[in-house]
N, C-alpha and C positions, 0 to 999 in steps of 0.2 A: 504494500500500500504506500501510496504518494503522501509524505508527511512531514511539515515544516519541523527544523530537528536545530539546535542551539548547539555553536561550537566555534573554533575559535578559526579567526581569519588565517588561510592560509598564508595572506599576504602582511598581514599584520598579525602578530601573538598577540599581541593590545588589544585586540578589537573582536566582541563577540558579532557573527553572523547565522542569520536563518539560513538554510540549504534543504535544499526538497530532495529527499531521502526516499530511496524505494526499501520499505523495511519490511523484515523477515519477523513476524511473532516467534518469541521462544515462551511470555505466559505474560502477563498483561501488565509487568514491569520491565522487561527486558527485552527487545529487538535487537535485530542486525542488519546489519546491509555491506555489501561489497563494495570496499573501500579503495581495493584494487586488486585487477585480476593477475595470476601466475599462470603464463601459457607453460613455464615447463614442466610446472607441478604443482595442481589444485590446494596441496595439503599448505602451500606457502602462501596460498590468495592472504591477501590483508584483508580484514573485516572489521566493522567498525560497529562498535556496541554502542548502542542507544538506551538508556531510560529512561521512564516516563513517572513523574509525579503530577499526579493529580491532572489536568491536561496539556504538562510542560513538557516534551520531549528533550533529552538533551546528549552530548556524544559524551561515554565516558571514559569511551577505549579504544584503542586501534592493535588489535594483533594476529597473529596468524589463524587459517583454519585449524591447524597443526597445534595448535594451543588449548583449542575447544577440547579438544581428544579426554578423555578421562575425569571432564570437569562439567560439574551441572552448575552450568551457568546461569540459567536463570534464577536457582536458588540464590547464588552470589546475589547476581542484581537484585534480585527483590529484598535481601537482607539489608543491601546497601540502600534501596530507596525507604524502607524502613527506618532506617537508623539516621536518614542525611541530615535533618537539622542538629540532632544530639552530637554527631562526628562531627560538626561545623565547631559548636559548640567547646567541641573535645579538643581540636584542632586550636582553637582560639584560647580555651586558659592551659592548651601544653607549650603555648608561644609558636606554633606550625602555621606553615603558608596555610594562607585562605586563599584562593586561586578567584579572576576575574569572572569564571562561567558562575562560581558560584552566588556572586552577586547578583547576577542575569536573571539568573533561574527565580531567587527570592523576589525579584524587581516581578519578575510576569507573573508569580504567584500570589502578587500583592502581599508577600511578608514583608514585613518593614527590614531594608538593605543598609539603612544607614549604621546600625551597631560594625557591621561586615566591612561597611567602607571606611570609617575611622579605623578601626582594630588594621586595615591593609595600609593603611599610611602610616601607620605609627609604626606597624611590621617593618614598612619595606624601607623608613626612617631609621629603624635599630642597624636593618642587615647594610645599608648604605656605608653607618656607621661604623660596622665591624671590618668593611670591606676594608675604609678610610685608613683604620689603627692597624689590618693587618699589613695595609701599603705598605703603611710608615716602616711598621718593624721588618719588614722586607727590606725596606731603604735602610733603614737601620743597621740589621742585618750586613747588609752587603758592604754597606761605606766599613761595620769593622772589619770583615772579612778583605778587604780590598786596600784598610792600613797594615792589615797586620801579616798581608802577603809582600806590602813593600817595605814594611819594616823586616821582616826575614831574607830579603832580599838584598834590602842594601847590608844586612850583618854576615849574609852570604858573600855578598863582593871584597865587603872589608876584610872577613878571613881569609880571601882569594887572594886579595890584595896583598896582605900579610906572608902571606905562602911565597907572592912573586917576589915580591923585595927581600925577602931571605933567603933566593935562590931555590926552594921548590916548583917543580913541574905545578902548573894547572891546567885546569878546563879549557878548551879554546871558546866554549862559551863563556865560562867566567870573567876570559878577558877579553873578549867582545864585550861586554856589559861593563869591567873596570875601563876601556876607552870612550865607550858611549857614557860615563859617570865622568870621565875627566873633561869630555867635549874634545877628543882626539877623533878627525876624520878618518873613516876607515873608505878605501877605495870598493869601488862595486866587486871588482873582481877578486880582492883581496877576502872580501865577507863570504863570497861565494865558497873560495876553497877553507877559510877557519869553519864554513858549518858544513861542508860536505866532506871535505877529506881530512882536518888536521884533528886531533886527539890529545894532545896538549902540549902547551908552548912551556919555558923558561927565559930570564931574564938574561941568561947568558948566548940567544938566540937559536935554542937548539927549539925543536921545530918536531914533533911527533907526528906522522900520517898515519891513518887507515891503509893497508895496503889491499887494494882489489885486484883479483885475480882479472887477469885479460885489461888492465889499466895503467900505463906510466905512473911513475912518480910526479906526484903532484908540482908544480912551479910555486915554490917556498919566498921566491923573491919578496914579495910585498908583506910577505909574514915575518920575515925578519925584519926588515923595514918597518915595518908598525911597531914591532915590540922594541926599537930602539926610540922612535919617537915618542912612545906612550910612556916610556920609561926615563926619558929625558924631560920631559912634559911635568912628570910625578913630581921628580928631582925641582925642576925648575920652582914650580908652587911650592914646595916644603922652604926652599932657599928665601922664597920672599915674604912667608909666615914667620 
């Protein structure tokens, strides 16, 4: 049967709409109607469950035939149009969404909607709220997370640093990052081989590679070249501190 049925705009969730529904009787609270068809497999059709209070149709579900299977659905629904205003009720002092259909519904059944419609502003006033504060501590969150990764970082470089000026081998990333800390230019092609081929430098210019099988020896020139300049560079600021 052809039947105006209350549900939400596809094109807006905001916004409740009538839709002329061809519904399936399952007992004289509960309907269906085919929500959308499955040409591969019937058991997948979507169906869309309708109830009816008192002469208010309205959608209360969308899900598979495959779903129906084993379940006496109309009992459901009639429990549920039994119970809808107490669960409203229940919903409102456990602090839980009150959804906009349900104000709809009480609008065309002439119940008074306005208790529903305060109680959703204040709701969706709290959750706006929680959203706000959990922003913050997200921001929060992240700016310590993000000092306390560059404080570990520059106590990384300083023991790096430490390492080179007393003559220990380090990282050639550590001393990519002690150059980029001094404001010593590193040439493009220079950067390329400290992160793809070298494994770590010394102040006394020795120069560590990866060695790859079926690959020359990497061209070290600007690698020593850097490590006298960055280390001359060190020197020089200590000199005028």
């Amino acid at each position: 049967m052809k039947t105006k049925v209350l549900e939400y705009s596809s094109a807006d969730p905001n916004k409740i709409v009538e839709c002329n529904r061809d519904l399936e009787r399952i007992n004289d609270d509960t309907y269906t109607y085919l929500y959308k068809k499955c040409e591969e497999d019937e058991n997948q059709d979507r169906l869309g469950v309708v109830l009816k209070i008192e002469h208010v149709y309205f959608e209360a579900d969308v899900c598979s035939r495959q779903f129906f299977q084993g379940r006496d659905v109309g009992k459901i629904g009639s429990e549920y149009v039994a119970n809808f205003r107490a669960r409203i009720e229940e919903d409102m002092l456990s602090n839980r969404h009150v959804n906009l259909l349900n104000v709809r519904i009480f609008d065309e059944l002439g119940w008074d909607s306005k208790p529903l419609i305060e109680y959703r502003e204040q709701w969706l006033e709290r959750k706006k709220a929680k959203e706000a504060q959990k922003k913050e501590e997200r921001a929060l969150a992240n700016e310590q997370a993000e000092r306390e990764a560059a404080e570990n970082e520059h106590l990384r470089l300083e023991r790096a640093k430490a390492d080179f000026f007393t003559g220990k081998n380090i990282e050639a990333c550590d001393f990519i990052g002690l150059c980029q800390q001094a404001g010593v230019s590193i040439p493009l092609r220079t950067h390329g081989t400290l992160n793809a081929r070298i494994n770590r430098v010394n102040i006394d210019g020795s120069v560590y590679y990866i060695p790859i099988r079926g690959k020359r020896k990497p061209d070290t020139t600007g690698c020593h070249k850097l490590i006298q300049t960055y280390a001359e560079t060190v020197k020089e600021e200590n000199k005028e501190a």
